[in-house]
ZAMARGU-4260 file (C-alpha; in steps of 0.2 Angstrom, whole numbers, plus 5000, padded with zeros to 4 digits):
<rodrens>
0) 5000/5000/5000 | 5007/5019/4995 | 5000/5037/4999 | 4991/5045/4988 | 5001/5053/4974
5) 4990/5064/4968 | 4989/5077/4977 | 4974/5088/4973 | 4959/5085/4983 | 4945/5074/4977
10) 4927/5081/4977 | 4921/5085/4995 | 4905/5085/5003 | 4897/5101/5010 | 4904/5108/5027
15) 4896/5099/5041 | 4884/5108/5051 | 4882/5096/5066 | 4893/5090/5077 | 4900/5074/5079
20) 4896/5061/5089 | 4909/5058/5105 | 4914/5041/5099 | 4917/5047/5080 | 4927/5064/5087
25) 4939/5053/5096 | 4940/5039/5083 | 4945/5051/5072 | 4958/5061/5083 | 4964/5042/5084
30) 4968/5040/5066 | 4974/5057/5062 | 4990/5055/5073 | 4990/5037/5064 | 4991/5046/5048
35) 5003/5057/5051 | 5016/5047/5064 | 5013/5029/5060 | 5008/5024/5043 | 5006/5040/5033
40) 5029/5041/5037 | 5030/5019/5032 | 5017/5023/5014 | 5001/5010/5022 | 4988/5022/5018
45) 4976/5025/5002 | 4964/5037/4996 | 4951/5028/4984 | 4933/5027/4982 | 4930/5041/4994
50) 4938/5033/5006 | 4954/5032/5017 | 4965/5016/5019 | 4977/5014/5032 | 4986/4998/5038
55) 4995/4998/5054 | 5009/4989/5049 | 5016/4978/5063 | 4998/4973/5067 | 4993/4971/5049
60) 4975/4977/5053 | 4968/4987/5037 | 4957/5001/5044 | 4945/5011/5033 | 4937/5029/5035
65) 4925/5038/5023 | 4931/5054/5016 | 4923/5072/5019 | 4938/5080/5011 | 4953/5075/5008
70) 4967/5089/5011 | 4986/5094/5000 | 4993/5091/5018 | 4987/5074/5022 | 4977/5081/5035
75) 4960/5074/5030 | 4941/5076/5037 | 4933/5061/5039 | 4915/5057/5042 | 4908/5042/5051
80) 4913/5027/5060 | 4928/5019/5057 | 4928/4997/5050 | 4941/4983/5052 | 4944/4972/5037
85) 4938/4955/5042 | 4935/4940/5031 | 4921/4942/5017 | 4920/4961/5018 | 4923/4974/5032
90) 4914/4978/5051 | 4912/4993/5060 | 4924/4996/5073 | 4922/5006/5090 | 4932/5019/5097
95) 4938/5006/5110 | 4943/4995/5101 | 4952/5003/5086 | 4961/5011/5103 | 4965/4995/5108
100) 4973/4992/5088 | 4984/5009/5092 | 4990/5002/5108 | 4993/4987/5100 | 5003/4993/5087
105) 5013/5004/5097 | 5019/4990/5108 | 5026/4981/5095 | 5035/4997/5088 | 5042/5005/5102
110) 5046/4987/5111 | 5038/4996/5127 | 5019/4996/5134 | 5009/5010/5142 | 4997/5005/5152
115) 4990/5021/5156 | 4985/5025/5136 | 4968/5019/5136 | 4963/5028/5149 | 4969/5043/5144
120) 4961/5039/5128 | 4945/5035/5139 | 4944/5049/5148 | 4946/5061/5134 | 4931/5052/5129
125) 4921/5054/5143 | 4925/5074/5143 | 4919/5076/5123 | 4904/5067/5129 | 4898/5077/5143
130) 4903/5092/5134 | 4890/5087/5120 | 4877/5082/5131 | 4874/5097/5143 | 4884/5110/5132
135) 4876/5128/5141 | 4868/5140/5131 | 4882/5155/5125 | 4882/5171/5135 | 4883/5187/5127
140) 4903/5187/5127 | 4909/5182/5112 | 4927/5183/5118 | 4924/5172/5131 | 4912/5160/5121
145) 4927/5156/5109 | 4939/5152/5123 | 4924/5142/5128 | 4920/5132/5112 | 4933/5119/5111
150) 4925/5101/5114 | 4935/5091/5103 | 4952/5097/5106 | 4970/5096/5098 | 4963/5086/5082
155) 4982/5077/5083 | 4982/5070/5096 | 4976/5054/5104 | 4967/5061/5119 | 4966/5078/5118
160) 4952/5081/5131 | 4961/5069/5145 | 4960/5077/5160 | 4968/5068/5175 | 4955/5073/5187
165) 4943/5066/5201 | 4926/5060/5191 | 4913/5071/5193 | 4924/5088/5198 | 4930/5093/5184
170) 4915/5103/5176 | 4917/5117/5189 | 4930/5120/5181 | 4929/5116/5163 | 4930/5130/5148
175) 4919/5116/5137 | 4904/5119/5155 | 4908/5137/5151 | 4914/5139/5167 | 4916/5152/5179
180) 4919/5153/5197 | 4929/5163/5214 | 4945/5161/5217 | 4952/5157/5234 | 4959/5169/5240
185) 4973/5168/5257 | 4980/5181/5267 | 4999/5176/5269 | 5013/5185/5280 | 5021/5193/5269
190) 5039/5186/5273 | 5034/5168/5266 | 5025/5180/5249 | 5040/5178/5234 | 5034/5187/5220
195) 5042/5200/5207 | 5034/5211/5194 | 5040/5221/5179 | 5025/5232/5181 | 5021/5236/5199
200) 5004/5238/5190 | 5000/5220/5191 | 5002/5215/5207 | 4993/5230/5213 | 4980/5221/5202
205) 4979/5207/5213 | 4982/5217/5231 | 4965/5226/5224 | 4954/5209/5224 | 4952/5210/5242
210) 4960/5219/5259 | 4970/5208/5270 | 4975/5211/5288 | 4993/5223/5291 | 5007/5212/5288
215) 4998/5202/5275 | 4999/5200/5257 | 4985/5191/5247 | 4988/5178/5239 | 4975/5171/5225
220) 4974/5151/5221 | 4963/5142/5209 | 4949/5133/5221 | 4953/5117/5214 | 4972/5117/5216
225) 4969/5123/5234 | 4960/5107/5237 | 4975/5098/5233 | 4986/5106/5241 | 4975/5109/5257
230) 4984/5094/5267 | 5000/5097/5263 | 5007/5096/5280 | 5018/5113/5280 | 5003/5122/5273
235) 4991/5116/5286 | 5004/5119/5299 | 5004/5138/5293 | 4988/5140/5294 | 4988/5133/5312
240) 5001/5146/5315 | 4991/5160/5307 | 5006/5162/5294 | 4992/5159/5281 | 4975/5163/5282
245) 4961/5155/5272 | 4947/5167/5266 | 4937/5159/5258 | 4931/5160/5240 | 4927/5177/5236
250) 4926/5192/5222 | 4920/5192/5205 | 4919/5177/5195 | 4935/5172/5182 | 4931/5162/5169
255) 4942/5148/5162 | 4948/5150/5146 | 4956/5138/5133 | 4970/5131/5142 | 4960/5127/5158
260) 4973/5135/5171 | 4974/5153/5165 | 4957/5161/5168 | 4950/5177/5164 | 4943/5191/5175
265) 4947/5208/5183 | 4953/5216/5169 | 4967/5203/5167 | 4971/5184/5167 | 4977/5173/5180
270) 4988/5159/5175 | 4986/5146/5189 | 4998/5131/5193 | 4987/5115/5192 | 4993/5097/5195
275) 4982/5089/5181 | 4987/5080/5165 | 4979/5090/5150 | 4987/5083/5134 | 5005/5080/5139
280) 5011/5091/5152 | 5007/5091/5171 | 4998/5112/5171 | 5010/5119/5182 | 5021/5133/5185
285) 5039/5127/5187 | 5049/5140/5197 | 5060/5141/5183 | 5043/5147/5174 | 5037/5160/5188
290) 5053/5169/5185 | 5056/5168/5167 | 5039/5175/5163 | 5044/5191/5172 | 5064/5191/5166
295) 5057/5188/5149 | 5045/5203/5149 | 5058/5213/5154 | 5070/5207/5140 | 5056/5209/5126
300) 5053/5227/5130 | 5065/5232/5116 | 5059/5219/5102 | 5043/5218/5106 | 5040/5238/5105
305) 5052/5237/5088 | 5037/5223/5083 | 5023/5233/5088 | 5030/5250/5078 | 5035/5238/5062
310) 5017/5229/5062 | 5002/5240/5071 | 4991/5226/5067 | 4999/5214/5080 | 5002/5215/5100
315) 5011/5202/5113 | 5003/5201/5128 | 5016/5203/5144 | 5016/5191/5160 | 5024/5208/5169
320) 5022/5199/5189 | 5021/5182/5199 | 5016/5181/5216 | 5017/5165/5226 | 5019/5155/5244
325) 5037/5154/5249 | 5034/5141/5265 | 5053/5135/5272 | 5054/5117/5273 | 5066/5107/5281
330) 5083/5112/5273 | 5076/5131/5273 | 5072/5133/5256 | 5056/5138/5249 | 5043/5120/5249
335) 5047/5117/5230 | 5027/5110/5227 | 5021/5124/5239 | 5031/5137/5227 | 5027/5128/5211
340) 5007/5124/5216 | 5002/5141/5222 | 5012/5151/5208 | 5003/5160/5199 | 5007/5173/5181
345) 4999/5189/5181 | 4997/5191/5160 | 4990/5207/5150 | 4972/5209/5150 | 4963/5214/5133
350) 4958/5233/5141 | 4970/5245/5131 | 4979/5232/5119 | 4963/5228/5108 | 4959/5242/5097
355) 4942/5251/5099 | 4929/5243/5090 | 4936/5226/5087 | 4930/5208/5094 | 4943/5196/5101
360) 4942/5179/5096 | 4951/5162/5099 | 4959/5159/5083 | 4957/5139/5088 | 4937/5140/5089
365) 4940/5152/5071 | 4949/5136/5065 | 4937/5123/5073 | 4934/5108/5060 | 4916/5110/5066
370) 4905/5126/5069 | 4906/5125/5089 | 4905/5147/5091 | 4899/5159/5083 | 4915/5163/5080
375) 4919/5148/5068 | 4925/5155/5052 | 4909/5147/5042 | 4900/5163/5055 | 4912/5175/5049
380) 4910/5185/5031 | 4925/5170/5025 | 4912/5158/5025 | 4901/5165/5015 | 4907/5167/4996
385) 4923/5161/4989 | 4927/5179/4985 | 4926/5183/5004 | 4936/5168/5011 | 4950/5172/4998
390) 4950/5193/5005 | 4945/5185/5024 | 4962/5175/5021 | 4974/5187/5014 | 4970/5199/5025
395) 4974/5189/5038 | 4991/5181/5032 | 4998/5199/5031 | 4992/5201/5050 | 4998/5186/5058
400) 5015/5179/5048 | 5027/5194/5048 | 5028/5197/5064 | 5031/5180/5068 | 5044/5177/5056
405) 5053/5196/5060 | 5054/5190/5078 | 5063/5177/5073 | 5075/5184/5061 | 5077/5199/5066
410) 5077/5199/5086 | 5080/5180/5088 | 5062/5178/5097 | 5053/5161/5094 | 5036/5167/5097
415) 5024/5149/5098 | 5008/5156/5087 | 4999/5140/5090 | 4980/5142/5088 | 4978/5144/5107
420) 4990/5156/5109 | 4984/5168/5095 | 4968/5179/5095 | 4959/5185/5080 | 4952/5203/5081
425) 4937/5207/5070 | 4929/5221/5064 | 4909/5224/5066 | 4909/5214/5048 | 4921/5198/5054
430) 4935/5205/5044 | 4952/5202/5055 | 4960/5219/5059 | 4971/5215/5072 | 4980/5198/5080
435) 4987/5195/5098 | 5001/5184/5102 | 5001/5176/5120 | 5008/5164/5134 | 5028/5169/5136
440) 5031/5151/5140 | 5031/5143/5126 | 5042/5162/5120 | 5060/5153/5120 | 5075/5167/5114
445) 5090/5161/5102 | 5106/5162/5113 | 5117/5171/5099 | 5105/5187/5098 | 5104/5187/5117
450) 5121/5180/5124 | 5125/5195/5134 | 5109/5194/5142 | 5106/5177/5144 | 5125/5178/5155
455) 5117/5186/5166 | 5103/5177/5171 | 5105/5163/5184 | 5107/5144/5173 | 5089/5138/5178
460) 5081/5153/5173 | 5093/5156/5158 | 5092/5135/5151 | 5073/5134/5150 | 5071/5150/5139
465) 5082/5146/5125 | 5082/5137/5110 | 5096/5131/5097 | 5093/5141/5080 | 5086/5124/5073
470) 5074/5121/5085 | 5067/5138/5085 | 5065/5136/5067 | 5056/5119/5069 | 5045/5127/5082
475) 5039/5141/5071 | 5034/5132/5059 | 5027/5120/5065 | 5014/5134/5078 | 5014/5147/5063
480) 5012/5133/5047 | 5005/5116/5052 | 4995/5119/5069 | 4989/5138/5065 | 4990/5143/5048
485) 4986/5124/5040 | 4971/5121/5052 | 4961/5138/5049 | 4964/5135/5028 | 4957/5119/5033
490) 4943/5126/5039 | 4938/5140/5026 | 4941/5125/5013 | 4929/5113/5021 | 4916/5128/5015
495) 4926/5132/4997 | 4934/5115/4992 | 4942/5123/4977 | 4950/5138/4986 | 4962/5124/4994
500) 4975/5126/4983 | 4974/5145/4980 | 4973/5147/5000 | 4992/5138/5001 | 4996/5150/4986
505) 4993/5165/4994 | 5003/5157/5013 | 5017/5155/4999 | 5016/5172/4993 | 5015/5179/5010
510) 5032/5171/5015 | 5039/5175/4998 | 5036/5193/5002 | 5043/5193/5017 | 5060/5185/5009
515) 5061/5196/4996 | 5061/5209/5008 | 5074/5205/5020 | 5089/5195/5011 | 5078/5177/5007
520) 5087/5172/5024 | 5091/5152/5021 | 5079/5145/5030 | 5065/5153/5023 | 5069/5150/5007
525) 5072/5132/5010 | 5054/5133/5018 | 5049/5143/5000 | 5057/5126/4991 | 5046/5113/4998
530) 5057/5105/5013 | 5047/5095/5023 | 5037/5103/5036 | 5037/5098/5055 | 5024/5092/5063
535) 5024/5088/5079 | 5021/5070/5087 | 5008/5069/5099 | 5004/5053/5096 | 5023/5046/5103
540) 5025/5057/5114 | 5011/5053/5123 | 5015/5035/5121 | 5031/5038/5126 | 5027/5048/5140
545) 5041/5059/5137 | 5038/5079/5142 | 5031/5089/5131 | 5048/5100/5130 | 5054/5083/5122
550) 5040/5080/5107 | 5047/5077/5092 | 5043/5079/5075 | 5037/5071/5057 | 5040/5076/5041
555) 5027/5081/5030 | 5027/5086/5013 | 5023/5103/5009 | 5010/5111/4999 | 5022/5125/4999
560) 5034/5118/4982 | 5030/5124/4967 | 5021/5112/4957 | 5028/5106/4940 | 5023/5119/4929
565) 5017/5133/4940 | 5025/5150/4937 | 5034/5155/4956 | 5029/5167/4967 | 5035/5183/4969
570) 5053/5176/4976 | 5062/5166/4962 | 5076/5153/4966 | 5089/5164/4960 | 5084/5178/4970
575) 5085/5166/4987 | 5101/5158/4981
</rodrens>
């Protein structure tokens, strides 16, 4: 069996209107990181007869998926359940079972098992389901409602909605319950408080949420961290000592947003340590993370205002403080899961950085394979006529890719422009007028543009912020090209199947500019050529169990080469010799 070779899509069907079923949202997550980590790279998958083959090869089980779309990336929608071949024809398969197939075939690939993968697998299961079933109406907030919309999760991986959560807590808590809820707030001497700002600004923020006794500094905590933290035996030995003080739950409501932990309210967001699983990473604030989130502010000032003269149309926001408990323990030093469970990032709000007049919106819930917002991109004026998606689109490439790529090159930034971590501003017509780039800790700095100042930090905070050249590169493509910019063409062609190769024209003309303009540095124009892009493997990482710092990546072949025939785009191969 071969991949297909062809690579123009075949006739697709109309733009799904409904959502998926729980079982066939995670079937299908299932055999998209097949695809593209297992047997898409070893050539055991087909396209015919509006269908998609794919053999996992150590198992020899032939699988089978009809086709909704199929997509120049290899990234295909699929419709349905998914069957098994069997003798004298083909039988349905559950979500269980092909799971148990994945598990299977991994074990005899990697020579190791996991036993905690279908659970995982389970339990992102159980989450899509309740999200479909009691799914609250929208409020008015449409910001809100798209950092609210995600039920399926990270299409790429095997259980994106795994939360390693009590049963039955969860939803308190849960963007997909559109949850929003008190904090817990503490009152702690302020000898035991460690904190630092970069804008005394932001932690007045938090002293504002409510008045504590002289001596005292509050301290905010996510209500369900602080109930697993609660018996932690120096913590309940400081609040015998009235070191700490429990308040209670108390102000305004913060609303959870896309990545669970960092929740919305006051003017700002919070960003909350919190010892559950979501995807591959424990959602905690290392203390290496507390501090580089301020240190890195600091050193951005310069490039990031450079950024914002160069390209109006974009902002980063800032994580200018962090404030957490600083018990001694035993040797003296700071409790390290004290420090690291109640840390918490004080990040930019949208009051003063979103231009007047324009809407926020997750760019993931823009990008959603299925309509789960009103602000899916089939809501927006790009879903409504092929000339519309194609001025939608255009509009928004020159928005979101130069700054990206000018951080890199020019101030060696590797932003992470993942779909979470990017908003879409819209006009009062849907037309994107503005993007925002967030979370500065995925934000890693190339040590030869910053030498001097990386020196000067202390190794642990220095070492967690950098990145070699290579593997800034490899990250920006893969959060600018494959998860961002790939997934939201995705979506505009599942309503204009034949704008799908002229969308990938106009990313390459976009990048083409941009290298004609500053030198055709070498990796771009090798990106321009068609190298493989990077996508990153979810799939064996989760298997693996390795951190998510660790995940490596697949090739895949780009819709960015010039076909055989096509005239270039703006940049020719002489000019990026």
């Amino acid at each position: 069996m071969t991949t297909q070779t062809d690579r123009r899509p075949t006739a697709a069907a109309p733009a799904p209107d409904a959502l998926p079923s729980a079982d066939d949202a995670v079937a299908h997550t299932l055999l998209n990181c097949l695809l593209r980590e297992v047997s898409g790279p070893e050539h055991q998958t087909a396209v015919t007869d509006g269908a998609l083959l794919l053999r996992l090869p150590r198992r020899g089980v032939l699988l089978r998926v009809a086709l909704r779309r199929t997509s120049l990336l290899g990234a295909h929608r699929f419709t349905g359940p998914v069957s098994e071949q069997v003798p004298g024809g083909w039988r349905e398969l559950g979500w269980r079972e092909l799971a148990g197939h994945v598990r299977a075939e991994l074990t005899l690939r990697t020579g190791v098992a996991n036993e905690e993968f279908l659970d995982q697998v389970a339990s992102s299961h159980r989450v899509v389901a309740t999200a479909l079933a009691g799914r609250p109406a929208p409020g008015g907030d449409r910001y809100l409602e798209s950092e609210q919309a995600l039920l399926f999760g990270h299409r790429f991986h095997p259980a994106p909605k795994s939360r390693s959560a009590p049963s039955g807590s969860w939803s308190d808590y849960a963007p997909e319950a559109r949850a929003a809820f008190r904090l817990r707030h503490l009152a702690v001497r302020t000898e035991y408080v460690a904190q630092d700002t970069a804008d005394p600004a932001a932690l007045a923020r938090l002293d504002a949420l409510r008045p504590v006794p002289e001596g005292y500094t509050l301290l905010p905590a996510h209500p369900w961290q602080y109930r697993l933290l609660a018996d932690h035996p120096l913590f309940t030995a400081a609040l015998a000592r009235g070191d700490v003080l429990d308040l209670g739950e108390g102000g305004a409501p913060y609303a959870a947003t896309a990545s669970v932990r960092t929740l919305y309210g006051g003017g700002a967001f919070l960003k909350f340590s919190l010892n559950v699983r979501i995807t591959n990473c424990l959602r905690k604030n290392s203390a290496y993370e507390l501090t580089g989130a301020v240190t890195l502010t600091r050193l951005l000032a310069e490039p990031l205002a450079d950024l914002a003269r160069r390209f109006p149309g974009s902002a980063v926001l800032r994580e200018p403080a962090f404030r957490t408990l600083a018990l001694p323990g035993p040797d003296g030093a700071p409790d390290l899961a004290l420090y690291e469970g109640f840390g918490l990032i004080v990040r930019e709000g949208l009051d003063g950085v979103v231009r007047p007049g324009l809407t926020p919106l997750l760019a993931g819930a823009v990008a959603d394979e299925y309509p789960t917002s009103s602000a899916h991109v089939g809501a927006l004026p790009a879903g409504r006529d092929a000339a519309g998606a194609r001025a939608w689109w255009a509009a928004y490439l020159r928005l979101v890719v130069p700054p990206v790529l000018a951080a890199y090159f020019d101030h060696g930034v590797v932003l992470e422009p993942h779909l979470q971590n990017v908003l879409v501003c819209v006009d009062g017509e849907g037309r994107p007028a503005q993007v925002l780039f967030r979370d500065l800790e995925g934000t890693k700095l190339l040590p030869e543009h910053h030498a001097a100042a990386l020196a000067a930090l202390p190794g642990d905070t220095a070492g967690p912020m950098t990145y070699d050249a290579q593997r800034g590169w490899d990250r920006v493509v893969y959060c600018l090209v494959v998860n961002h910019l790939a997934e939201l063409l995705a979506a505009l062609a599942d309503r204009h199947p034949d704008l799908e190769a002229t969308l990938w024209e106009e990313v390459r003309a976009v990048l083409a500019q941009y290298a004609a303009a500053h030198g055709c540095p070498p990796r771009l124009a090798a990106l321009l050529a068609g190298v493989p892009l990077p996508a990153k493997a979810n799939l064996l990482t989760r298997w693996s169990r390795r951190p998510d710092r660790e995940a490596g990546y697949v090739p895949l072949a780009s819709p960015l080469s010039i076909p055989a025939g096509a005239a270039p785009a703006p940049v020719s191969a002489k000019e990026c010799a």
